[in-house]
KOLDRENSE-777373 format. One record per residue (C-alpha): x, y, z. Coordinates in Angstrom, 2 decimals. Example, Ala and Ser with C-alpha at 12.3 -4.5 7.8 and 13.67 -1.06 7.14 Angstrom:
# residues 2
<<12.30,-4.50,7.80>>
<<13.67,-1.06,7.14>>
# end
This chain:
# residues 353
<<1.40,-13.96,-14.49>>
<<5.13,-13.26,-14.89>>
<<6.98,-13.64,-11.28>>
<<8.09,-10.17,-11.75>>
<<4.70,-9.26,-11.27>>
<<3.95,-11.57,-8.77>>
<<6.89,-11.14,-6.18>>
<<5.67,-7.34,-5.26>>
<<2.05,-9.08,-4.58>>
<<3.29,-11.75,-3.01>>
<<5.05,-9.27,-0.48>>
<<2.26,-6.45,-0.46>>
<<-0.96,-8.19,-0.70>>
<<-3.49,-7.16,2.09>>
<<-4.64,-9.23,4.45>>
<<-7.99,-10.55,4.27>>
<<-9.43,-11.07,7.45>>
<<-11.69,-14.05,8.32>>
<<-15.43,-13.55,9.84>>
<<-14.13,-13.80,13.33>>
<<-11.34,-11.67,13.03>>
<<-11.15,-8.24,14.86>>
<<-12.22,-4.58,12.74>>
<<-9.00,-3.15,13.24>>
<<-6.64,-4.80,11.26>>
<<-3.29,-4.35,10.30>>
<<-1.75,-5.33,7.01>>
<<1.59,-5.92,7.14>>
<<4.74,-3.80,5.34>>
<<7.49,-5.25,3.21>>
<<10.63,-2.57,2.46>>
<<14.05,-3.04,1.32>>
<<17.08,-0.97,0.93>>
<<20.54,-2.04,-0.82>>
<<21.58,-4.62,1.81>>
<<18.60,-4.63,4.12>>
<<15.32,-5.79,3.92>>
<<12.75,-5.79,6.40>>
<<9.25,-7.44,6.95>>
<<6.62,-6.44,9.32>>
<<3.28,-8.71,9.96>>
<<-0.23,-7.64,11.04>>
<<0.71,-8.72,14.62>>
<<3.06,-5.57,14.24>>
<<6.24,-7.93,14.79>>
<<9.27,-6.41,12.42>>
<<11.84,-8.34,11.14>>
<<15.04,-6.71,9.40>>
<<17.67,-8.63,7.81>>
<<21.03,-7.74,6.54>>
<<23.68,-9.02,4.65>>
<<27.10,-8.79,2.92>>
<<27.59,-6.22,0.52>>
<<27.42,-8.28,-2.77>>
<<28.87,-5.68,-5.05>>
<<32.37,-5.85,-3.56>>
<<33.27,-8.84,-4.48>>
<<34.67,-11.36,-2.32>>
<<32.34,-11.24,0.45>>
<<31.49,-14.58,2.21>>
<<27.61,-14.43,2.47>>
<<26.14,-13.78,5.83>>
<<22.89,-12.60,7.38>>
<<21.85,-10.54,10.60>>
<<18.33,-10.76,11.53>>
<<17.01,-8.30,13.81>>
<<13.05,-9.10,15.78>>
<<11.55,-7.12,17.48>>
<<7.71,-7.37,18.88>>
<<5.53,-4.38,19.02>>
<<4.82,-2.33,22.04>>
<<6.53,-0.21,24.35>>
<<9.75,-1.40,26.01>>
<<10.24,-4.11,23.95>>
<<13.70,-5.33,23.03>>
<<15.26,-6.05,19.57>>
<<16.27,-9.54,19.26>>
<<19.52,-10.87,16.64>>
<<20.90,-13.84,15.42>>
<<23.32,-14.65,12.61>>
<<23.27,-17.16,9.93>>
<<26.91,-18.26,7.89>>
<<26.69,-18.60,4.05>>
<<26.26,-22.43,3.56>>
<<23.95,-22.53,0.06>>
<<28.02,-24.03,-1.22>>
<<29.78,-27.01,0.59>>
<<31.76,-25.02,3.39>>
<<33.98,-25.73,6.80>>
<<31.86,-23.98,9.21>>
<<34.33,-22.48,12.51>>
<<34.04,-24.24,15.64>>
<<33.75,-21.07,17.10>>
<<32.54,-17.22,16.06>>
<<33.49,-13.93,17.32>>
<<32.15,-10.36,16.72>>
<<33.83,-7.16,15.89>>
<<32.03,-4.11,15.42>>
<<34.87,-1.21,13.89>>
<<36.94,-1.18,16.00>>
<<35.43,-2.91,19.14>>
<<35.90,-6.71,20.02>>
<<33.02,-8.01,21.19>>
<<33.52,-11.60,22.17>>
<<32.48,-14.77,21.62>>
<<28.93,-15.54,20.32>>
<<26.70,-17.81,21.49>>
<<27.07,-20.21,18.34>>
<<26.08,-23.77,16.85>>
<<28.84,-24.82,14.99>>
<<26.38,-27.26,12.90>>
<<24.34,-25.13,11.85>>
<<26.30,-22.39,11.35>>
<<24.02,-19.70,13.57>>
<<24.59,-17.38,16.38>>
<<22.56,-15.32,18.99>>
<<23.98,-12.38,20.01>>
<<23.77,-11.10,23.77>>
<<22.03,-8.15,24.99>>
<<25.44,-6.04,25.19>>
<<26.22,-7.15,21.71>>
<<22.78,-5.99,20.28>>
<<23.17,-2.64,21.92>>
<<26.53,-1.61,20.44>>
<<25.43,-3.15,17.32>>
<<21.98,-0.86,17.07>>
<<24.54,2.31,17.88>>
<<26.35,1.36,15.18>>
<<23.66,0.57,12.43>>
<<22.82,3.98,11.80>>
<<25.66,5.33,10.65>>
<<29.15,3.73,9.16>>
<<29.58,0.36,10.78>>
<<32.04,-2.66,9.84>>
<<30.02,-5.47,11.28>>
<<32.66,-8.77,11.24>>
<<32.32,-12.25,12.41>>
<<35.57,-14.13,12.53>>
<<35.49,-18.13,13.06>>
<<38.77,-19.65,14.92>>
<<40.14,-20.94,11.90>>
<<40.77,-16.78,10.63>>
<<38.03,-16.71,8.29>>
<<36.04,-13.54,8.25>>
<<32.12,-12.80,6.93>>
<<31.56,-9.28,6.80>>
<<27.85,-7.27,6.99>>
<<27.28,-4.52,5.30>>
<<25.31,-1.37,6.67>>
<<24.25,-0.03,3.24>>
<<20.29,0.70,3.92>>
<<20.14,-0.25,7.35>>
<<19.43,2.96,8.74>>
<<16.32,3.38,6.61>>
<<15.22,-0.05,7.23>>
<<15.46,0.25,11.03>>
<<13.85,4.03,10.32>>
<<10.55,2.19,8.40>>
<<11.12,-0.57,11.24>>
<<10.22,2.66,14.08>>
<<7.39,3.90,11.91>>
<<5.58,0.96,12.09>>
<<5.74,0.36,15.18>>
<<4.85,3.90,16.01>>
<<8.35,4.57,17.93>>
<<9.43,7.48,15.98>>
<<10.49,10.13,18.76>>
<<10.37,7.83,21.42>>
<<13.29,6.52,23.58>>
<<13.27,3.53,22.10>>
<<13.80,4.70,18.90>>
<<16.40,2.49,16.86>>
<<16.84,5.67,14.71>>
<<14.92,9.21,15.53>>
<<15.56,8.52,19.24>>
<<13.15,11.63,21.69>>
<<11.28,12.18,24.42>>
<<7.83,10.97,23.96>>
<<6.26,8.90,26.33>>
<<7.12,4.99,25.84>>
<<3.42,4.14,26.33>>
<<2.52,6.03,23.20>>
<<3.93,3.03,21.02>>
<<1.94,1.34,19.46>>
<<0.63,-1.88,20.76>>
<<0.49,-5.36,19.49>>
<<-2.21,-6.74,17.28>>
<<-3.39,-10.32,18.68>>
<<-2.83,-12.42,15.94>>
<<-6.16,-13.28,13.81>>
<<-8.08,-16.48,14.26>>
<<-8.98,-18.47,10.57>>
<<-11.05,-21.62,11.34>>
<<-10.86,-23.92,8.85>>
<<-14.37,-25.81,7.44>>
<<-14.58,-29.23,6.95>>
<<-15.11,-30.40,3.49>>
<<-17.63,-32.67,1.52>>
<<-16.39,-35.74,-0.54>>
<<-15.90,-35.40,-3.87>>
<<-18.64,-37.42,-5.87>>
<<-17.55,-38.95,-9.09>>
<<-20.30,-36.81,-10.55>>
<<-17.59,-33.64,-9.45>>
<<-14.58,-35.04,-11.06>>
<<-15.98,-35.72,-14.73>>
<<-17.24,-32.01,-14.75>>
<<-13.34,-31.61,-15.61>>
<<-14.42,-32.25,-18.84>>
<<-17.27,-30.07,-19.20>>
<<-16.50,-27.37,-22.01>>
<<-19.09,-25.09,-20.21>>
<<-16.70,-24.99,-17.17>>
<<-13.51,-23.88,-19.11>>
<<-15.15,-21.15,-20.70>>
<<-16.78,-19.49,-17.42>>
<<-12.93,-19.90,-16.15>>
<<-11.51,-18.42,-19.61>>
<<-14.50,-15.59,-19.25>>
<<-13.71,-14.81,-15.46>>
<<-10.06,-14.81,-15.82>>
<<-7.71,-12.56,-17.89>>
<<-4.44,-14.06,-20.12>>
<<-2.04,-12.07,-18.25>>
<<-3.39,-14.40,-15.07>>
<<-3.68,-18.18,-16.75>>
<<-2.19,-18.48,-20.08>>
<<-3.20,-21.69,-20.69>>
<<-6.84,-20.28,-20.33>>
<<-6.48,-18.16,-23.37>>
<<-4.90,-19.17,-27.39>>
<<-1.89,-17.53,-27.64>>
<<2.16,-17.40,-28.35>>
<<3.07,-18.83,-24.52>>
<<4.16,-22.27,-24.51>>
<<1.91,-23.38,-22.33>>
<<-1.46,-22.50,-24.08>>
<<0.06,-23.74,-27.70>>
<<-0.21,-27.20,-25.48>>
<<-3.99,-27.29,-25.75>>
<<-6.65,-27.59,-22.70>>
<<-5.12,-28.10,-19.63>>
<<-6.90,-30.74,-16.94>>
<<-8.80,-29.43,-14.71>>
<<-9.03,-30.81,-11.72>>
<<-12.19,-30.81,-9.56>>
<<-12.92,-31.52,-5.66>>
<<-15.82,-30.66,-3.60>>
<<-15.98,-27.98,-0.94>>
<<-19.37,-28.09,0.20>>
<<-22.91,-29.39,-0.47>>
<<-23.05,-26.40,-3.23>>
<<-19.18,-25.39,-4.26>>
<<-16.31,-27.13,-5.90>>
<<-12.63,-26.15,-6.18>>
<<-11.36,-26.46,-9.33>>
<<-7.39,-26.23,-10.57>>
<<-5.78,-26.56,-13.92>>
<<-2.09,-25.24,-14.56>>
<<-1.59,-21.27,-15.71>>
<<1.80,-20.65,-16.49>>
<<4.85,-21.73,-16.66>>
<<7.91,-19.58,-16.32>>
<<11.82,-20.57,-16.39>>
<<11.69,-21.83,-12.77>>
<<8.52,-21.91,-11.31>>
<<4.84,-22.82,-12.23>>
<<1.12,-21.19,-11.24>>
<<-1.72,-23.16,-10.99>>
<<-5.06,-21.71,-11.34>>
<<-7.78,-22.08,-8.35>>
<<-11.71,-21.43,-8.61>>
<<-14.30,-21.45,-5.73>>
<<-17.24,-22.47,-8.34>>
<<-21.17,-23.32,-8.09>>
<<-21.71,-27.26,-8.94>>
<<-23.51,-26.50,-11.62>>
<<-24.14,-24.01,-14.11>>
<<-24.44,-21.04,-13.97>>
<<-21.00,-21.39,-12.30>>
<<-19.71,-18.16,-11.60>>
<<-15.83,-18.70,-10.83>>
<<-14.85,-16.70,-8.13>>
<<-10.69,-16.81,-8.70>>
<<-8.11,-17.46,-5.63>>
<<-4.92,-17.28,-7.34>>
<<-3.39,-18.86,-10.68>>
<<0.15,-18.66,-8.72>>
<<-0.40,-22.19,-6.76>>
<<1.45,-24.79,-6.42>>
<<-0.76,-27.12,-4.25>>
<<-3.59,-28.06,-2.16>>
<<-4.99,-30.23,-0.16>>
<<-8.54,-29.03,-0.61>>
<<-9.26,-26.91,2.63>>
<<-6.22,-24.76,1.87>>
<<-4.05,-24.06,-1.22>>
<<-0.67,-23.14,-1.40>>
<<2.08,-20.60,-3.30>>
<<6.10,-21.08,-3.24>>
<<8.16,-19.58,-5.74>>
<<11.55,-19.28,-6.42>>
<<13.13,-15.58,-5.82>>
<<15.83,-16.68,-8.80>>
<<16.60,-20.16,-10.41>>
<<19.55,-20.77,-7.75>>
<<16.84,-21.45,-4.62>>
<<18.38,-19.40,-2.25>>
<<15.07,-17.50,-1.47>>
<<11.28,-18.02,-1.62>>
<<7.99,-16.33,-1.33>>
<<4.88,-18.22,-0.47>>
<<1.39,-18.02,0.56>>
<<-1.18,-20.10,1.93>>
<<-5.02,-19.55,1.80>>
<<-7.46,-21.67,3.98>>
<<-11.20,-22.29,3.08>>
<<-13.73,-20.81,5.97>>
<<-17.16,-22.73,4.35>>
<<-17.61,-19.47,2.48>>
<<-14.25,-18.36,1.19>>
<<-10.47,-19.28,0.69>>
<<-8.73,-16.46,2.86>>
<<-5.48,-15.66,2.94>>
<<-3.81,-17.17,6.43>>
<<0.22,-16.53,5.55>>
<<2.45,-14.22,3.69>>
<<5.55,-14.65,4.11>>
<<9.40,-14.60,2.47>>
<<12.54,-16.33,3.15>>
<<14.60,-12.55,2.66>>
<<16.91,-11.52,0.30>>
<<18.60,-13.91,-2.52>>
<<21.95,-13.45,-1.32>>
<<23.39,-17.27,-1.58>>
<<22.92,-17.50,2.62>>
<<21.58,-21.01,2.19>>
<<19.76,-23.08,0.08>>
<<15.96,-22.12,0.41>>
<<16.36,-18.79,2.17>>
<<17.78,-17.57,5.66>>
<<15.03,-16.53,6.98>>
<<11.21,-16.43,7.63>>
<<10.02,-13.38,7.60>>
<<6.09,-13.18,7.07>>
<<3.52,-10.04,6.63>>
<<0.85,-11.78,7.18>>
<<0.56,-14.43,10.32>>
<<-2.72,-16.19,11.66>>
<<-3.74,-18.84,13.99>>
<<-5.61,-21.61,11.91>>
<<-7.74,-23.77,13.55>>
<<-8.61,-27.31,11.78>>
# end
Protein backbone atom coordinates (compact mmCIF):
# COMPACT_ATOMS: atom_id res chain seq x y z
CA UNK A 1 0.00 0.00 0.00
CA UNK A 2 1.27 3.35 -1.31
CA UNK A 3 1.44 6.04 1.75
CA UNK A 4 -0.81 8.13 -0.28
CA UNK A 5 -3.30 5.70 0.40
CA UNK A 6 -2.42 5.04 3.71
CA UNK A 7 -2.12 8.63 5.33
CA UNK A 8 -6.13 9.29 4.86
CA UNK A 9 -6.56 5.74 6.82
CA UNK A 10 -4.18 6.36 9.08
CA UNK A 11 -6.15 9.66 10.03
CA UNK A 12 -9.83 8.30 9.42
CA UNK A 13 -9.80 4.79 10.50
CA UNK A 14 -12.64 3.93 13.04
CA UNK A 15 -12.11 2.97 16.19
CA UNK A 16 -12.51 -0.48 17.18
CA UNK A 17 -13.65 -0.83 20.50
CA UNK A 18 -12.45 -3.59 22.88
CA UNK A 19 -15.05 -6.13 24.73
CA UNK A 20 -15.20 -3.90 27.73
CA UNK A 21 -15.60 -0.81 26.09
CA UNK A 22 -18.90 1.25 26.32
CA UNK A 23 -21.87 0.95 23.15
CA UNK A 24 -21.70 4.44 22.44
CA UNK A 25 -18.66 5.20 20.90
CA UNK A 26 -17.20 7.93 19.25
CA UNK A 27 -14.73 7.78 16.41
CA UNK A 28 -12.71 10.50 16.16
CA UNK A 29 -12.51 13.39 13.12
CA UNK A 30 -9.41 14.51 11.29
CA UNK A 31 -9.98 17.96 8.97
CA UNK A 32 -7.65 20.36 7.52
CA UNK A 33 -7.86 23.60 5.79
CA UNK A 34 -4.86 25.62 4.02
CA UNK A 35 -2.95 26.45 7.22
CA UNK A 36 -4.98 24.65 9.84
CA UNK A 37 -5.48 21.32 10.72
CA UNK A 38 -7.39 19.94 13.42
CA UNK A 39 -7.80 16.49 15.20
CA UNK A 40 -10.53 15.39 17.41
CA UNK A 41 -10.37 11.88 19.50
CA UNK A 42 -13.22 9.61 20.68
CA UNK A 43 -12.87 11.24 24.15
CA UNK A 44 -14.30 14.31 22.13
CA UNK A 45 -10.99 16.37 22.99
CA UNK A 46 -10.18 18.75 19.70
CA UNK A 47 -7.00 19.83 18.86
CA UNK A 48 -6.38 22.60 16.07
CA UNK A 49 -3.09 23.63 14.93
CA UNK A 50 -1.91 26.43 12.83
CA UNK A 51 0.94 27.61 11.16
CA UNK A 52 2.83 30.06 8.90
CA UNK A 53 1.58 30.62 5.63
CA UNK A 54 4.14 28.60 3.52
CA UNK A 55 3.29 30.03 0.17
CA UNK A 56 4.65 33.51 0.94
CA UNK A 57 7.83 32.86 1.16
CA UNK A 58 10.00 33.87 3.85
CA UNK A 59 8.03 32.85 6.72
CA UNK A 60 9.94 31.47 9.79
CA UNK A 61 7.91 28.26 10.67
CA UNK A 62 5.74 28.37 13.68
CA UNK A 63 2.80 26.53 15.19
CA UNK A 64 -0.32 27.48 17.45
CA UNK A 65 -2.04 24.67 19.01
CA UNK A 66 -5.37 25.22 20.30
CA UNK A 67 -7.10 22.17 23.11
CA UNK A 68 -9.94 22.18 24.12
CA UNK A 69 -11.91 19.25 26.17
CA UNK A 70 -15.48 18.52 25.48
CA UNK A 71 -18.38 19.69 27.51
CA UNK A 72 -20.00 22.73 28.42
CA UNK A 73 -17.96 25.64 29.80
CA UNK A 74 -14.88 24.36 28.95
CA UNK A 75 -11.98 26.59 27.99
CA UNK A 76 -9.68 26.49 24.89
CA UNK A 77 -6.20 25.97 25.83
CA UNK A 78 -2.82 27.40 23.42
CA UNK A 79 0.65 27.08 23.27
CA UNK A 80 3.25 27.92 20.64
CA UNK A 81 6.08 26.04 19.25
CA UNK A 82 9.28 28.08 17.20
CA UNK A 83 10.54 26.46 13.92
CA UNK A 84 13.68 24.50 15.10
CA UNK A 85 13.67 21.29 12.42
CA UNK A 86 17.18 23.81 11.13
CA UNK A 87 20.00 24.85 13.64
CA UNK A 88 18.47 28.25 14.99
CA UNK A 89 19.16 31.06 17.93
CA UNK A 90 16.03 30.70 19.78
CA UNK A 91 15.00 34.51 21.70
CA UNK A 92 15.46 34.67 25.26
CA UNK A 93 12.26 36.09 25.35
CA UNK A 94 8.76 36.11 23.10
CA UNK A 95 6.09 38.58 22.74
CA UNK A 96 2.64 38.53 21.01
CA UNK A 97 0.98 40.89 18.67
CA UNK A 98 -2.29 40.30 17.35
CA UNK A 99 -2.96 43.31 14.29
CA UNK A 100 -2.60 45.83 15.80
CA UNK A 101 -2.74 44.95 19.59
CA UNK A 102 0.42 44.25 21.82
CA UNK A 103 -0.17 41.68 23.92
CA UNK A 104 2.79 41.12 26.15
CA UNK A 105 5.12 38.86 27.11
CA UNK A 106 4.46 35.06 26.89
CA UNK A 107 5.00 32.69 29.26
CA UNK A 108 8.06 31.06 27.33
CA UNK A 109 10.99 28.37 27.61
CA UNK A 110 13.69 29.74 25.85
CA UNK A 111 15.17 26.00 25.41
CA UNK A 112 12.72 24.67 23.97
CA UNK A 113 11.49 27.20 22.07
CA UNK A 114 7.54 26.98 23.40
CA UNK A 115 5.08 29.29 24.88
CA UNK A 116 1.67 29.18 26.77
CA UNK A 117 -0.41 31.84 26.25
CA UNK A 118 -2.64 33.42 29.14
CA UNK A 119 -6.27 33.42 29.38
CA UNK A 120 -6.50 37.22 28.09
CA UNK A 121 -4.23 36.29 25.26
CA UNK A 122 -6.41 33.26 24.14
CA UNK A 123 -9.49 35.39 24.20
CA UNK A 124 -8.36 38.17 21.84
CA UNK A 125 -6.71 35.59 19.86
CA UNK A 126 -10.18 33.37 19.34
CA UNK A 127 -11.87 37.04 18.34
CA UNK A 128 -9.46 37.33 15.97
CA UNK A 129 -9.29 33.78 14.30
CA UNK A 130 -12.37 34.10 12.51
CA UNK A 131 -11.84 36.67 10.43
CA UNK A 132 -8.45 38.59 9.10
CA UNK A 133 -5.88 38.26 11.83
CA UNK A 134 -1.93 38.95 11.75
CA UNK A 135 -0.93 36.65 14.54
CA UNK A 136 3.08 37.70 15.36
CA UNK A 137 5.51 36.52 17.86
CA UNK A 138 8.57 38.68 18.14
CA UNK A 139 11.74 37.31 20.23
CA UNK A 140 14.03 40.22 21.92
CA UNK A 141 16.60 39.90 19.47
CA UNK A 142 13.77 41.55 16.55
CA UNK A 143 13.08 38.41 14.92
CA UNK A 144 9.50 37.84 13.98
CA UNK A 145 7.42 34.28 13.20
CA UNK A 146 4.24 35.06 11.77
CA UNK A 147 0.76 32.65 11.81
CA UNK A 148 -1.34 32.60 9.29
CA UNK A 149 -5.29 32.53 9.61
CA UNK A 150 -5.94 30.94 6.19
CA UNK A 151 -8.60 28.02 7.22
CA UNK A 152 -8.83 28.70 10.71
CA UNK A 153 -12.25 29.75 10.80
CA UNK A 154 -13.45 26.49 9.28
CA UNK A 155 -11.27 24.49 11.41
CA UNK A 156 -12.48 26.10 14.66
CA UNK A 157 -16.20 25.86 12.79
CA UNK A 158 -15.66 21.67 12.41
CA UNK A 159 -13.88 22.11 15.96
CA UNK A 160 -17.80 23.49 17.38
CA UNK A 161 -19.55 20.77 15.44
CA UNK A 162 -17.99 18.17 17.11
CA UNK A 163 -18.28 19.14 20.10
CA UNK A 164 -21.90 19.97 19.58
CA UNK A 165 -21.36 23.89 20.41
CA UNK A 166 -22.74 25.24 17.29
CA UNK A 167 -25.24 28.08 18.53
CA UNK A 168 -24.12 28.02 21.87
CA UNK A 169 -22.26 30.81 23.80
CA UNK A 170 -19.35 29.18 23.67
CA UNK A 171 -19.19 28.98 20.24
CA UNK A 172 -15.54 29.72 18.82
CA UNK A 173 -17.40 30.54 15.53
CA UNK A 174 -21.49 30.47 15.20
CA UNK A 175 -21.65 32.03 18.69
CA UNK A 176 -26.08 31.93 20.07
CA UNK A 177 -28.18 31.44 22.65
CA UNK A 178 -28.65 27.85 23.35
CA UNK A 179 -28.31 26.54 26.59
CA UNK A 180 -24.50 25.67 27.56
CA UNK A 181 -25.66 22.32 29.02
CA UNK A 182 -26.79 21.18 25.61
CA UNK A 183 -23.00 20.55 24.60
CA UNK A 184 -22.08 17.67 24.23
CA UNK A 185 -20.37 15.79 26.93
CA UNK A 186 -17.15 13.95 27.22
CA UNK A 187 -16.64 10.35 26.28
CA UNK A 188 -14.59 8.48 29.18
CA UNK A 189 -11.80 7.26 27.46
CA UNK A 190 -12.05 3.34 26.50
CA UNK A 191 -10.39 0.65 28.54
CA UNK A 192 -8.11 -2.12 26.19
CA UNK A 193 -6.66 -4.81 28.52
CA UNK A 194 -3.94 -6.34 27.17
CA UNK A 195 -3.60 -10.55 27.30
CA UNK A 196 -0.70 -12.17 28.28
CA UNK A 197 0.99 -14.24 25.74
CA UNK A 198 2.27 -17.93 25.33
CA UNK A 199 6.01 -18.69 24.49
CA UNK A 200 6.89 -19.27 21.28
CA UNK A 201 7.85 -23.07 20.79
CA UNK A 202 10.55 -23.78 18.32
CA UNK A 203 7.87 -25.87 16.64
CA UNK A 204 6.17 -21.98 15.87
CA UNK A 205 9.21 -20.44 14.45
CA UNK A 206 10.16 -23.15 11.67
CA UNK A 207 6.46 -22.87 10.39
CA UNK A 208 8.20 -19.65 8.76
CA UNK A 209 9.13 -21.91 6.30
CA UNK A 210 6.07 -23.69 5.62
CA UNK A 211 4.96 -22.99 1.88
CA UNK A 212 1.32 -23.77 3.05
CA UNK A 213 1.51 -20.63 5.30
CA UNK A 214 2.62 -18.13 2.54
CA UNK A 215 0.01 -19.08 0.31
CA UNK A 216 -3.07 -18.75 2.89
CA UNK A 217 -1.27 -15.14 3.49
CA UNK A 218 -0.88 -14.55 -0.47
CA UNK A 219 -4.75 -15.96 -0.73
CA UNK A 220 -6.10 -13.71 2.21
CA UNK A 221 -4.29 -10.66 1.22
CA UNK A 222 -4.49 -8.51 -1.96
CA UNK A 223 -1.08 -7.00 -3.95
CA UNK A 224 -2.14 -3.55 -3.51
CA UNK A 225 -1.71 -4.49 0.52
CA UNK A 226 1.79 -6.71 0.59
CA UNK A 227 3.67 -6.67 -2.56
CA UNK A 228 6.06 -8.94 -1.63
CA UNK A 229 3.07 -11.44 -1.21
CA UNK A 230 2.31 -11.38 -4.85
CA UNK A 231 5.02 -11.75 -8.35
CA UNK A 232 5.13 -8.63 -9.78
CA UNK A 233 7.12 -5.31 -11.20
CA UNK A 234 7.67 -3.76 -7.35
CA UNK A 235 11.06 -4.08 -6.16
CA UNK A 236 10.32 -5.70 -3.35
CA UNK A 237 8.50 -8.88 -4.66
CA UNK A 238 11.27 -9.26 -7.69
CA UNK A 239 13.42 -10.02 -4.26
CA UNK A 240 11.79 -13.41 -3.78
CA UNK A 241 9.95 -14.78 -0.44
CA UNK A 242 10.23 -12.61 2.25
CA UNK A 243 10.85 -14.21 6.04
CA UNK A 244 8.24 -14.61 7.86
CA UNK A 245 8.45 -14.30 11.14
CA UNK A 246 6.37 -16.30 13.65
CA UNK A 247 5.53 -15.87 17.58
CA UNK A 248 2.88 -17.36 19.60
CA UNK A 249 -0.19 -15.60 20.95
CA UNK A 250 -2.01 -18.18 22.62
CA UNK A 251 -2.39 -21.96 23.18
CA UNK A 252 -4.19 -21.91 19.54
CA UNK A 253 -2.93 -18.53 17.50
CA UNK A 254 0.33 -17.25 16.21
CA UNK A 255 1.31 -13.80 14.90
CA UNK A 256 3.05 -13.89 11.97
CA UNK A 257 5.06 -10.80 10.04
CA UNK A 258 7.03 -10.67 6.88
CA UNK A 259 7.83 -7.21 5.10
CA UNK A 260 5.06 -5.69 2.38
CA UNK A 261 6.35 -2.80 0.82
CA UNK A 262 8.73 -0.62 0.54
CA UNK A 263 8.27 2.94 -0.57
CA UNK A 264 10.95 5.93 -0.94
CA UNK A 265 10.93 6.58 2.84
CA UNK A 266 9.10 4.31 4.75
CA UNK A 267 8.40 0.48 4.96
CA UNK A 268 5.01 -1.80 5.87
CA UNK A 269 5.27 -4.90 7.40
CA UNK A 270 2.58 -7.38 7.11
CA UNK A 271 0.77 -8.84 10.44
CA UNK A 272 -1.53 -12.10 10.65
CA UNK A 273 -3.54 -13.36 13.72
CA UNK A 274 -3.33 -17.17 12.32
CA UNK A 275 -4.53 -20.79 13.59
CA UNK A 276 -1.24 -23.01 14.51
CA UNK A 277 -1.97 -25.20 12.12
CA UNK A 278 -3.66 -25.67 9.00
CA UNK A 279 -6.32 -24.78 7.99
CA UNK A 280 -4.89 -21.37 9.01
CA UNK A 281 -7.18 -18.82 8.11
CA UNK A 282 -5.13 -15.40 8.31
CA UNK A 283 -7.10 -12.89 9.76
CA UNK A 284 -4.90 -9.53 8.54
CA UNK A 285 -4.01 -6.50 11.08
CA UNK A 286 -2.19 -4.26 8.90
CA UNK A 287 0.79 -4.65 6.26
CA UNK A 288 1.74 -0.85 7.29
CA UNK A 289 3.88 -1.96 10.57
CA UNK A 290 6.84 -1.21 11.59
CA UNK A 291 7.15 -3.25 14.87
CA UNK A 292 6.02 -5.33 17.64
CA UNK A 293 6.62 -6.67 20.55
CA UNK A 294 4.08 -9.44 20.31
CA UNK A 295 1.06 -8.18 22.50
CA UNK A 296 0.89 -5.01 20.41
CA UNK A 297 2.19 -3.93 16.96
CA UNK A 298 3.05 -0.73 15.82
CA UNK A 299 2.75 1.95 12.59
CA UNK A 300 5.02 5.26 12.10
CA UNK A 301 5.42 6.75 8.88
CA UNK A 302 6.95 9.56 7.54
CA UNK A 303 4.42 12.50 6.31
CA UNK A 304 7.44 13.41 3.58
CA UNK A 305 11.17 12.24 3.41
CA UNK A 306 12.31 15.47 5.49
CA UNK A 307 10.74 13.95 9.07
CA UNK A 308 9.07 16.84 10.10
CA UNK A 309 5.72 14.94 10.63
CA UNK A 310 4.42 11.42 11.40
CA UNK A 311 1.38 9.30 11.57
CA UNK A 312 1.27 6.21 13.67
CA UNK A 313 -0.82 3.61 15.14
CA UNK A 314 -0.67 1.09 17.68
CA UNK A 315 -2.89 -2.08 18.03
CA UNK A 316 -2.87 -4.22 21.29
CA UNK A 317 -3.85 -8.00 21.41
CA UNK A 318 -7.09 -8.66 23.87
CA UNK A 319 -6.63 -12.88 23.80
CA UNK A 320 -9.05 -12.69 20.89
CA UNK A 321 -8.04 -9.82 18.68
CA UNK A 322 -5.36 -7.06 17.91
CA UNK A 323 -7.52 -3.78 18.42
CA UNK A 324 -6.69 -0.65 17.58
CA UNK A 325 -5.62 1.42 21.02
CA UNK A 326 -4.02 4.85 19.24
CA UNK A 327 -4.39 7.00 16.24
CA UNK A 328 -2.70 9.66 16.22
CA UNK A 329 -0.48 12.46 14.03
CA UNK A 330 2.26 14.76 14.77
CA UNK A 331 0.20 17.77 12.44
CA UNK A 332 1.07 19.35 9.49
CA UNK A 333 4.66 18.97 7.61
CA UNK A 334 5.51 22.44 7.89
CA UNK A 335 9.45 22.19 8.93
CA UNK A 336 8.25 23.12 12.88
CA UNK A 337 10.69 20.52 14.15
CA UNK A 338 12.15 17.46 13.41
CA UNK A 339 9.48 14.65 14.01
CA UNK A 340 6.38 16.82 14.18
CA UNK A 341 5.05 19.68 16.57
CA UNK A 342 2.52 18.14 17.83
CA UNK A 343 0.46 15.09 19.07
CA UNK A 344 -2.64 15.18 18.04
CA UNK A 345 -4.50 11.68 18.19
CA UNK A 346 -8.22 10.47 17.01
CA UNK A 347 -8.16 7.71 18.68
CA UNK A 348 -6.95 7.54 22.61
CA UNK A 349 -7.39 4.51 25.12
CA UNK A 350 -6.30 3.44 28.46
CA UNK A 351 -4.27 0.09 28.04
CA UNK A 352 -3.92 -1.99 30.77
CA UNK A 353 -0.87 -4.66 30.76
Amino acid sequence: MRLSALLPLLMLAPWLPAHAAPAAAVSGLSFTHNDWTLACDNTRTCRAAGYQNDEDGGNAPVSILLTRLAGPDQPVKAEVMLGQYDETKLPRQLSLQINDTKLGALAYKAADGTAVLSPAQVKTLLSTLTGTSRIVLTGNDGKRWTVSDRGASAVLLKMDEFQGRLGTPGALVRKGTKAENTVLPAVTMPVVKLAKVVPTRPADEALGESKALRAALAASTSADDCEALHPGDSVISNEGPQEITVQRLSADKLLVSQACWRAAYNTGDGYWVVNDRAPYQPRLVTTSGAGDDVRTIGESHKGRGLGDCFYSTTWGWTGTQFVKTEVSSTGLCRLVTAGGAWEMPTLVTKVQE
